[in-house]
CHARMM-style PDB file with segment names, atoms N, HN, CA, C and O in Angstrom:
ATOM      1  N   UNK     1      -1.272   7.362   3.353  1.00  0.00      PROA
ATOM      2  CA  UNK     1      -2.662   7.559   3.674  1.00  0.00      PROA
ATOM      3  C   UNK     1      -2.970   7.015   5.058  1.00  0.00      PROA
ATOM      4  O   UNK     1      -3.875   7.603   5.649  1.00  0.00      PROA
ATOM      5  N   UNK     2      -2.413   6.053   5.651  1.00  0.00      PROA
ATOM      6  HN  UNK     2      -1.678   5.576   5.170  1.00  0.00      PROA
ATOM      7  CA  UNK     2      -2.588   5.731   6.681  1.00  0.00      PROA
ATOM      8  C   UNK     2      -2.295   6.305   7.942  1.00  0.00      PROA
ATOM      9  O   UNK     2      -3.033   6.256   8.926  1.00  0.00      PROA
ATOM     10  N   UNK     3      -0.830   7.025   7.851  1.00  0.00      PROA
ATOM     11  HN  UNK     3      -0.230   7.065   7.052  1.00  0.00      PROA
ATOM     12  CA  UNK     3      -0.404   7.882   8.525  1.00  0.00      PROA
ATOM     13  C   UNK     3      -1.481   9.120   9.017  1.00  0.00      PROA
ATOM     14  O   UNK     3      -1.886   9.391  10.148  1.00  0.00      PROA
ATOM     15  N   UNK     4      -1.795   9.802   7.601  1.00  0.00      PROA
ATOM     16  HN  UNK     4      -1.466   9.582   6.683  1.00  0.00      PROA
ATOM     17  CA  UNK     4      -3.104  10.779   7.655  1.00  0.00      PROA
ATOM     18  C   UNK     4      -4.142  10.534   8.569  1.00  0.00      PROA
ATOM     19  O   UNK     4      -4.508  11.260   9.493  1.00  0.00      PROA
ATOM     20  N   UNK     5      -4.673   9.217   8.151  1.00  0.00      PROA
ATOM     21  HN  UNK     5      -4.376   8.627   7.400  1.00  0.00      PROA
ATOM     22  CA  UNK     5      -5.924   8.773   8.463  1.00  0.00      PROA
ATOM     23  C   UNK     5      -6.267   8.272   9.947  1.00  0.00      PROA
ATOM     24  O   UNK     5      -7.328   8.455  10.545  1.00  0.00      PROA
ATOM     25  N   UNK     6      -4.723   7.360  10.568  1.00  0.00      PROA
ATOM     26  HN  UNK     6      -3.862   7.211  10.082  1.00  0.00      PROA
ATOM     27  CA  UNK     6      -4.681   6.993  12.042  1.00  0.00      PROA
ATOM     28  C   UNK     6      -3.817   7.722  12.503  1.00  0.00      PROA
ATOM     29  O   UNK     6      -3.915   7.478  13.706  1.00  0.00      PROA
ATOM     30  N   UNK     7      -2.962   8.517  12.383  1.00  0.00      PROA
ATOM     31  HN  UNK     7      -2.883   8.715  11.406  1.00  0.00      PROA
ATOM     32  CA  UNK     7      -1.765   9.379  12.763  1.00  0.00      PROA
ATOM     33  C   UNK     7      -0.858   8.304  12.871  1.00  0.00      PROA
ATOM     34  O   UNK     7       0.221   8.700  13.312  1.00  0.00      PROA
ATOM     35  N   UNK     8      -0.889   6.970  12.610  1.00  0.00      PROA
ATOM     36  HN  UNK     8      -1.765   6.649  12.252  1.00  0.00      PROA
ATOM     37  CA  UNK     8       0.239   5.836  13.238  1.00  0.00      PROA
ATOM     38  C   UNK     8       0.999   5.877  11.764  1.00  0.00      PROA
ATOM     39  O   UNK     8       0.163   5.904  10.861  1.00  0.00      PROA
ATOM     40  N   UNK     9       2.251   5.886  11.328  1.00  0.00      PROA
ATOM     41  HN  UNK     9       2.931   5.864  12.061  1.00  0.00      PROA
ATOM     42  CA  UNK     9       3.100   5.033  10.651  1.00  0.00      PROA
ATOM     43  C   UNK     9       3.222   4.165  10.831  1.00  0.00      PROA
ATOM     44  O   UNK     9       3.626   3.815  11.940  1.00  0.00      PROA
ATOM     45  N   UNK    10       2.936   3.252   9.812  1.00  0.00      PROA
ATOM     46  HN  UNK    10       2.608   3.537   8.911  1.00  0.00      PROA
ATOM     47  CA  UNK    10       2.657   1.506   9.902  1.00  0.00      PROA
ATOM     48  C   UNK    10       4.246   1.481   9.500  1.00  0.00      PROA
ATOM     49  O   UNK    10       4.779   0.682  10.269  1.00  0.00      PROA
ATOM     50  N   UNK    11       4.991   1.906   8.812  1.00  0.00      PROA
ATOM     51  HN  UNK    11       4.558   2.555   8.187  1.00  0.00      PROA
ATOM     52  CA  UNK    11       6.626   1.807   7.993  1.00  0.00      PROA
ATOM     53  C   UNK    11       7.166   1.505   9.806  1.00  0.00      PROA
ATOM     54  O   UNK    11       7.513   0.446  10.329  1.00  0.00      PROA
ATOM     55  N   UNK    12       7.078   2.583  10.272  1.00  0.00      PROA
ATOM     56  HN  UNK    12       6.797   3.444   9.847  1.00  0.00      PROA
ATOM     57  CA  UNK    12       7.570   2.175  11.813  1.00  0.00      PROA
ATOM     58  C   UNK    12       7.349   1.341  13.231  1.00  0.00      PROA
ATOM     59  O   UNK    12       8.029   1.010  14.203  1.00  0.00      PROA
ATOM     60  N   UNK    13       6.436   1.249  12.914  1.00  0.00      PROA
ATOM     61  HN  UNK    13       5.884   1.518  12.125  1.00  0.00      PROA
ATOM     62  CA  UNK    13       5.576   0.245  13.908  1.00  0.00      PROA
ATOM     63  C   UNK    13       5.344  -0.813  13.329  1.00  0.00      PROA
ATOM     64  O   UNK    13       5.264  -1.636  14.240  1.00  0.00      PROA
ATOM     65  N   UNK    14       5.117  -1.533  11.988  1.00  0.00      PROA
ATOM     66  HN  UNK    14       5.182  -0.864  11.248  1.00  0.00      PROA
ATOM     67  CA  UNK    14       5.489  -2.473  11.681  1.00  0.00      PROA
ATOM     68  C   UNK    14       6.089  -2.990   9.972  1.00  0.00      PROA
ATOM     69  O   UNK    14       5.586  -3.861   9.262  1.00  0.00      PROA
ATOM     70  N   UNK    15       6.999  -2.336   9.742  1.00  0.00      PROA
ATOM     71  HN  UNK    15       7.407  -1.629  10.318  1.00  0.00      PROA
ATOM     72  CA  UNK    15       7.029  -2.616   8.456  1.00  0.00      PROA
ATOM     73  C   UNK    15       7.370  -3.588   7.515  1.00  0.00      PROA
ATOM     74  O   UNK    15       7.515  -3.381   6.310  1.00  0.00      PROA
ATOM     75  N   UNK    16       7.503  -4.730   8.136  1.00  0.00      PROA
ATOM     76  HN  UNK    16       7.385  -4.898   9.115  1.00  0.00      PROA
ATOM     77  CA  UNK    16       7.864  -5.690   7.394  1.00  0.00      PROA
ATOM     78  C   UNK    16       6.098  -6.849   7.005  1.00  0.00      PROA
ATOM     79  O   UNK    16       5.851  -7.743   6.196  1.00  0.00      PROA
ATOM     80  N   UNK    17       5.144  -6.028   8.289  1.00  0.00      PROA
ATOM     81  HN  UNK    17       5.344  -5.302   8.946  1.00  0.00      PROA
ATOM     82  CA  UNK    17       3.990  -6.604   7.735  1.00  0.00      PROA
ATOM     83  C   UNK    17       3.180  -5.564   7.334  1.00  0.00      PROA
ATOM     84  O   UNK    17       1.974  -5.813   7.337  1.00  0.00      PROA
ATOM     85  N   UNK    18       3.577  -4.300   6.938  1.00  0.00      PROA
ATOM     86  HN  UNK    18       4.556  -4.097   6.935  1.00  0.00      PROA
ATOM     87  CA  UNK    18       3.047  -3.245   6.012  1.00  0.00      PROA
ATOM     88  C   UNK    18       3.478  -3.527   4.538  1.00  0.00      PROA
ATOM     89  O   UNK    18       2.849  -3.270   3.511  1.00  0.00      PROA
ATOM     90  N   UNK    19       4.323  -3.934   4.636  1.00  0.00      PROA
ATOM     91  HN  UNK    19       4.833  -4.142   5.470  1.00  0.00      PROA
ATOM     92  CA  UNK    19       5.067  -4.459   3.489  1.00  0.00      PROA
ATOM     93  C   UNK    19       4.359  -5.647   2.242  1.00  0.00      PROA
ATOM     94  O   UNK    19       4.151  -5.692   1.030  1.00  0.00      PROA
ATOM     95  N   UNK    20       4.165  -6.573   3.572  1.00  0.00      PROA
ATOM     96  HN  UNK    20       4.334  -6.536   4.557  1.00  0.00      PROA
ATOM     97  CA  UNK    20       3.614  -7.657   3.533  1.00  0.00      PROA
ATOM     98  C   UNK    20       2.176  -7.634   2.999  1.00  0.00      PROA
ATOM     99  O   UNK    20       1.741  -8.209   2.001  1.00  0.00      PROA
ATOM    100  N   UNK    21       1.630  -6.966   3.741  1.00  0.00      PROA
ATOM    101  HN  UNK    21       1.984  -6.499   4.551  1.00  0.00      PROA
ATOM    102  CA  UNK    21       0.338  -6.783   3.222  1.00  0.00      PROA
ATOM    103  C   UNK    21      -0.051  -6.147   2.190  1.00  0.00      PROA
ATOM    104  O   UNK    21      -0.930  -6.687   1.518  1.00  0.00      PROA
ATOM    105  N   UNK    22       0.442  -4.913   1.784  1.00  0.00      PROA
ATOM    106  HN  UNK    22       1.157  -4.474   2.329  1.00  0.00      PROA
ATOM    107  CA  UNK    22       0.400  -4.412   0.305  1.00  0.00      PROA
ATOM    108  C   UNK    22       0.814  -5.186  -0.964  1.00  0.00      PROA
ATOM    109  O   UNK    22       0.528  -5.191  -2.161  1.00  0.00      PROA
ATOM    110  N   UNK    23       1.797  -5.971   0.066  1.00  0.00      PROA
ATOM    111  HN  UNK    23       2.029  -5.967   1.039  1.00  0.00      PROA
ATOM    112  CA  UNK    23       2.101  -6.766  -1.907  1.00  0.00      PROA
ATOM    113  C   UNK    23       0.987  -7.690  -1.719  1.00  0.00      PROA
ATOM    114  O   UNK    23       0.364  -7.844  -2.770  1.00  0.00      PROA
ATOM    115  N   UNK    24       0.370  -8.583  -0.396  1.00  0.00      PROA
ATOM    116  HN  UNK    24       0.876  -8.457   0.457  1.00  0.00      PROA
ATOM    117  CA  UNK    24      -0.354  -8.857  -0.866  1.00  0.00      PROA
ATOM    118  C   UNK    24      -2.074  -8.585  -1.594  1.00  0.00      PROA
ATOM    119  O   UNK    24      -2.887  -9.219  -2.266  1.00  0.00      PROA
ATOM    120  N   UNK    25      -1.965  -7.417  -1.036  1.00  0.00      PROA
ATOM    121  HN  UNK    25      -1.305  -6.902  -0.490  1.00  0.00      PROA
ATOM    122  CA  UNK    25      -3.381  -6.433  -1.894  1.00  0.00      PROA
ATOM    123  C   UNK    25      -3.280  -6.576  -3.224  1.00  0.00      PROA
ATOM    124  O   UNK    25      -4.199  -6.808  -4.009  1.00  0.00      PROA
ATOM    125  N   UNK    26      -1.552  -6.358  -3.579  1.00  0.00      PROA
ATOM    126  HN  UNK    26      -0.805  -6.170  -2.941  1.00  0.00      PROA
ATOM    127  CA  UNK    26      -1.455  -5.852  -5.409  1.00  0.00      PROA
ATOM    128  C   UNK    26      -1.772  -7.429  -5.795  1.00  0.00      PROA
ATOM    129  O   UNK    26      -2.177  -7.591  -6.946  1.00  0.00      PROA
ATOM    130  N   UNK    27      -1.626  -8.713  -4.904  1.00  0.00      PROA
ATOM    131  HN  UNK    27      -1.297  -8.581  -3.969  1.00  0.00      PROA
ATOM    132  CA  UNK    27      -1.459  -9.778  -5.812  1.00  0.00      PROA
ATOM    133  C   UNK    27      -2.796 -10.506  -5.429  1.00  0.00      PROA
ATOM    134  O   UNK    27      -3.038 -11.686  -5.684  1.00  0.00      PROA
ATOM    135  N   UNK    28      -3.676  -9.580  -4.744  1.00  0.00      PROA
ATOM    136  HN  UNK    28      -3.479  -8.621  -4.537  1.00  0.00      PROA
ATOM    137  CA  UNK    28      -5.290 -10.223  -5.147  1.00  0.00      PROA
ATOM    138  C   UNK    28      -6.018  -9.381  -6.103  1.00  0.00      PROA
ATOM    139  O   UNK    28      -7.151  -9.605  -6.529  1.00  0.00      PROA
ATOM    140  N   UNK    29      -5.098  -8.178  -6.462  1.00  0.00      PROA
ATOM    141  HN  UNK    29      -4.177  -7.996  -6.116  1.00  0.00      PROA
ATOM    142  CA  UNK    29      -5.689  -7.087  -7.709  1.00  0.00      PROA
ATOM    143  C   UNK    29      -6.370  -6.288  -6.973  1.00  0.00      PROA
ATOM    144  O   UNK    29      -7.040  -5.402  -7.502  1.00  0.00      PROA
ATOM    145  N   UNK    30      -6.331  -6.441  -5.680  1.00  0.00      PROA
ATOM    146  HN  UNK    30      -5.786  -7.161  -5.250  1.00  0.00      PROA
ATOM    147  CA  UNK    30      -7.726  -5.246  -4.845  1.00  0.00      PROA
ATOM    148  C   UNK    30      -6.567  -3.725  -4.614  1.00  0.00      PROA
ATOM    149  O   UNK    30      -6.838  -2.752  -3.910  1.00  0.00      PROA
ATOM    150  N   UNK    31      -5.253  -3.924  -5.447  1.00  0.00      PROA
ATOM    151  HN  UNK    31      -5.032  -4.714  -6.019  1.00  0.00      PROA
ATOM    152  CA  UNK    31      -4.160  -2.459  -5.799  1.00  0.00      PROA
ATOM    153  C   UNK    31      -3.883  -2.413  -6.846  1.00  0.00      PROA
ATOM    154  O   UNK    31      -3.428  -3.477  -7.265  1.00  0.00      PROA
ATOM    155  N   UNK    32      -3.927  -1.767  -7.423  1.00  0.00      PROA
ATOM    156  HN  UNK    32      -4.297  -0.902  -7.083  1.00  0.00      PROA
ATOM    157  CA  UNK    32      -2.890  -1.224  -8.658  1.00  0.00      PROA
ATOM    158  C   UNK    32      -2.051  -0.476  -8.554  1.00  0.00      PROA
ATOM    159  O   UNK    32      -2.274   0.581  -7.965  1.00  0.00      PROA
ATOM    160  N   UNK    33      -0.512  -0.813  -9.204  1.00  0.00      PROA
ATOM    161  HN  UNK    33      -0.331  -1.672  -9.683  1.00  0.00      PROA
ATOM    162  CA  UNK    33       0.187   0.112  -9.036  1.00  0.00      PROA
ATOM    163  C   UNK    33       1.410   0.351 -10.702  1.00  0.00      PROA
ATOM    164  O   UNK    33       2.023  -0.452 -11.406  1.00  0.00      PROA
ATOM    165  N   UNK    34       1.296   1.471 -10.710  1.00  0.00      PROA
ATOM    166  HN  UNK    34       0.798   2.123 -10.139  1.00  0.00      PROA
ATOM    167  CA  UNK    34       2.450   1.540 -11.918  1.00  0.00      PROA
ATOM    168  C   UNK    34       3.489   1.870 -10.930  1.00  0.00      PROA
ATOM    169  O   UNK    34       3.343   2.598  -9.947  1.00  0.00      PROA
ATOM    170  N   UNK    35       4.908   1.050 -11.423  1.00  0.00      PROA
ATOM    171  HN  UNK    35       5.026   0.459 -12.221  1.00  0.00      PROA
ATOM    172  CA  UNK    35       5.956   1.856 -10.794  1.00  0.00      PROA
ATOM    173  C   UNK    35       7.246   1.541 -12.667  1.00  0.00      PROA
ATOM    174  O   UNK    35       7.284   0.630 -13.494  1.00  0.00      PROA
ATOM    175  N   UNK    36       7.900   2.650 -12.534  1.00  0.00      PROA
ATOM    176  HN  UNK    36       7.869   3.390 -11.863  1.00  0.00      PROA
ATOM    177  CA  UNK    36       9.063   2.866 -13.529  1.00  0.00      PROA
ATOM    178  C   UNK    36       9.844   3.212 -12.655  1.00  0.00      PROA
ATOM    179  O   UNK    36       9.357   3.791 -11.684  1.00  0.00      PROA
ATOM    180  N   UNK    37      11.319   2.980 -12.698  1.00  0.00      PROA
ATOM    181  HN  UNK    37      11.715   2.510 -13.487  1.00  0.00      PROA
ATOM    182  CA  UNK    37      12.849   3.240 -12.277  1.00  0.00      PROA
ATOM    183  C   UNK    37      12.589   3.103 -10.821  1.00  0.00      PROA
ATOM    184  O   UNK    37      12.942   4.007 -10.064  1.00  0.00      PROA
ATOM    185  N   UNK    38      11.706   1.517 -10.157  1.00  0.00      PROA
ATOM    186  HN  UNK    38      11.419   0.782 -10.772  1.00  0.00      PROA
ATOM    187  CA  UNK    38      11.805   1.827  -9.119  1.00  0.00      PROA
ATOM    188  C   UNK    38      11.155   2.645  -7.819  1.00  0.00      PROA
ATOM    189  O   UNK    38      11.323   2.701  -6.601  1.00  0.00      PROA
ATOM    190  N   UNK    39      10.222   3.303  -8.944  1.00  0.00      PROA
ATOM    191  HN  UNK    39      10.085   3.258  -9.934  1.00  0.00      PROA
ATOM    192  CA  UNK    39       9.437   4.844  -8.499  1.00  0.00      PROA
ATOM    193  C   UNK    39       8.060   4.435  -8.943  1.00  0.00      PROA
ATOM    194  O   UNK    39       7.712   4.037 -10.055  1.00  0.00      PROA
ATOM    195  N   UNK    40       7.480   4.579  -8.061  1.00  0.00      PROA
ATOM    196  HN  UNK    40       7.763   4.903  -7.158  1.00  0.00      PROA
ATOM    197  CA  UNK    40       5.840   4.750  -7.788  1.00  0.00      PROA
ATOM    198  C   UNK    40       5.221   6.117  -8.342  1.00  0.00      PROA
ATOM    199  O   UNK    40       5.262   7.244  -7.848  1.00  0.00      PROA
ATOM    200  N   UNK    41       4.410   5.485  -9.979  1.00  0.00      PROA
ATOM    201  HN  UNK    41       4.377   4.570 -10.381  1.00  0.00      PROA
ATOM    202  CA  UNK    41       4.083   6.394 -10.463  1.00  0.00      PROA
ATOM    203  C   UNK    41       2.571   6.935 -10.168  1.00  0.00      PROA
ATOM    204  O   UNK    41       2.127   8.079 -10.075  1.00  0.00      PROA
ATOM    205  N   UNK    42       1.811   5.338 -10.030  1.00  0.00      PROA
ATOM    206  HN  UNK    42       2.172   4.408 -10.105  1.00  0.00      PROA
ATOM    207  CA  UNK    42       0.286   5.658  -9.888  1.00  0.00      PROA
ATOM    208  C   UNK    42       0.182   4.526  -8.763  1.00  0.00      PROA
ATOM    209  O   UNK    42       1.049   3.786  -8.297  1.00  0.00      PROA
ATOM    210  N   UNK    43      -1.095   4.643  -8.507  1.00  0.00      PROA
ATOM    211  HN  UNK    43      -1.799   5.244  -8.885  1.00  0.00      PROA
ATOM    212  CA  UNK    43      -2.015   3.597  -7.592  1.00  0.00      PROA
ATOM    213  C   UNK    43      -3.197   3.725  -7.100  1.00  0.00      PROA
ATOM    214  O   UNK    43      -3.535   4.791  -6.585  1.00  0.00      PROA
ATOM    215  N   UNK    44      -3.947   2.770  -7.165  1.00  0.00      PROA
ATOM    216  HN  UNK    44      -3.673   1.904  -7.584  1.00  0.00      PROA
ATOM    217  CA  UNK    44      -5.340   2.546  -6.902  1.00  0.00      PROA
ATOM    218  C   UNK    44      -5.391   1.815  -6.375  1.00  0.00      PROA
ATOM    219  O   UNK    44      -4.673   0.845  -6.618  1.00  0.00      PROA
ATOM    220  N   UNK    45      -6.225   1.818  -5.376  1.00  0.00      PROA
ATOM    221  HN  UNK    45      -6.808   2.606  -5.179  1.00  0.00      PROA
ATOM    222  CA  UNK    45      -7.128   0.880  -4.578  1.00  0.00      PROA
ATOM    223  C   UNK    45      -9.011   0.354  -4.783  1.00  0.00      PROA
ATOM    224  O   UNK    45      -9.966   1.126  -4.864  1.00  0.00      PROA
ATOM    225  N   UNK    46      -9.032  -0.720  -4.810  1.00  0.00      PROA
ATOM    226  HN  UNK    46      -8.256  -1.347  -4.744  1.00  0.00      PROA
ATOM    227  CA  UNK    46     -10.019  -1.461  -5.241  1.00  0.00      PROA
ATOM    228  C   UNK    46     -11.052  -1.305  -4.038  1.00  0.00      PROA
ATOM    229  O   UNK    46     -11.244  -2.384  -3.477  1.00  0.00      PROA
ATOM    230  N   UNK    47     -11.756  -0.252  -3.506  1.00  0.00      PROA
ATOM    231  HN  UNK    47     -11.600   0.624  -3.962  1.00  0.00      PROA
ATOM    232  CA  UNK    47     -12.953  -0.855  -2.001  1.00  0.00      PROA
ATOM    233  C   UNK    47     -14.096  -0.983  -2.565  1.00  0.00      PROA
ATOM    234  O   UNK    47     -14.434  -0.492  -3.642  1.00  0.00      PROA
ATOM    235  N   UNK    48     -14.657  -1.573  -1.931  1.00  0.00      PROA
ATOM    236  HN  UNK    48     -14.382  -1.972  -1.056  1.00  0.00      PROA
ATOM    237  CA  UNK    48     -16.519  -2.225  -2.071  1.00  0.00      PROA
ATOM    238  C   UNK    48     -16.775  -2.060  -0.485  1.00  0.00      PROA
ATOM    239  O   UNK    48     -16.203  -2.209   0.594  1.00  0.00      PROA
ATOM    240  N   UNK    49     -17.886  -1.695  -0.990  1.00  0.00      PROA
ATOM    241  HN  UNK    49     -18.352  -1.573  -1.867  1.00  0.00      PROA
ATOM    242  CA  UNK    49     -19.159  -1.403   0.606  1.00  0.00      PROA
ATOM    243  C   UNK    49     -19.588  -3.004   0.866  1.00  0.00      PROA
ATOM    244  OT1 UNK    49     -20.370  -3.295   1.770  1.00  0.00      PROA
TER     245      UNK     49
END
């Protein structure tokens, strides 16, 4: 989505704090994510105005 949204790939330009930052989204709960075998089944994001 980010890619879409800024045309930038964050994976390439910085991915070890793209990384970083999503796990930490999932571990303030403001993500959800199902993953099985490894594989990303669902996900949500938590925004407020």
């Amino acid at each position: 989505m980010t890619l879409e949204e800024t045309g930038v790939n964050p994976l390439e330009t910085d991915p070890a704090g793209f990384r970083e930052r999503c796990a930490r989204r999932i571990t303030q709960g403001r993500v959800w994510v199902c993953v099985k075998d490894g594989r990303l089944l669902f996900k949500a994001d938590v925004i407020s105005d």
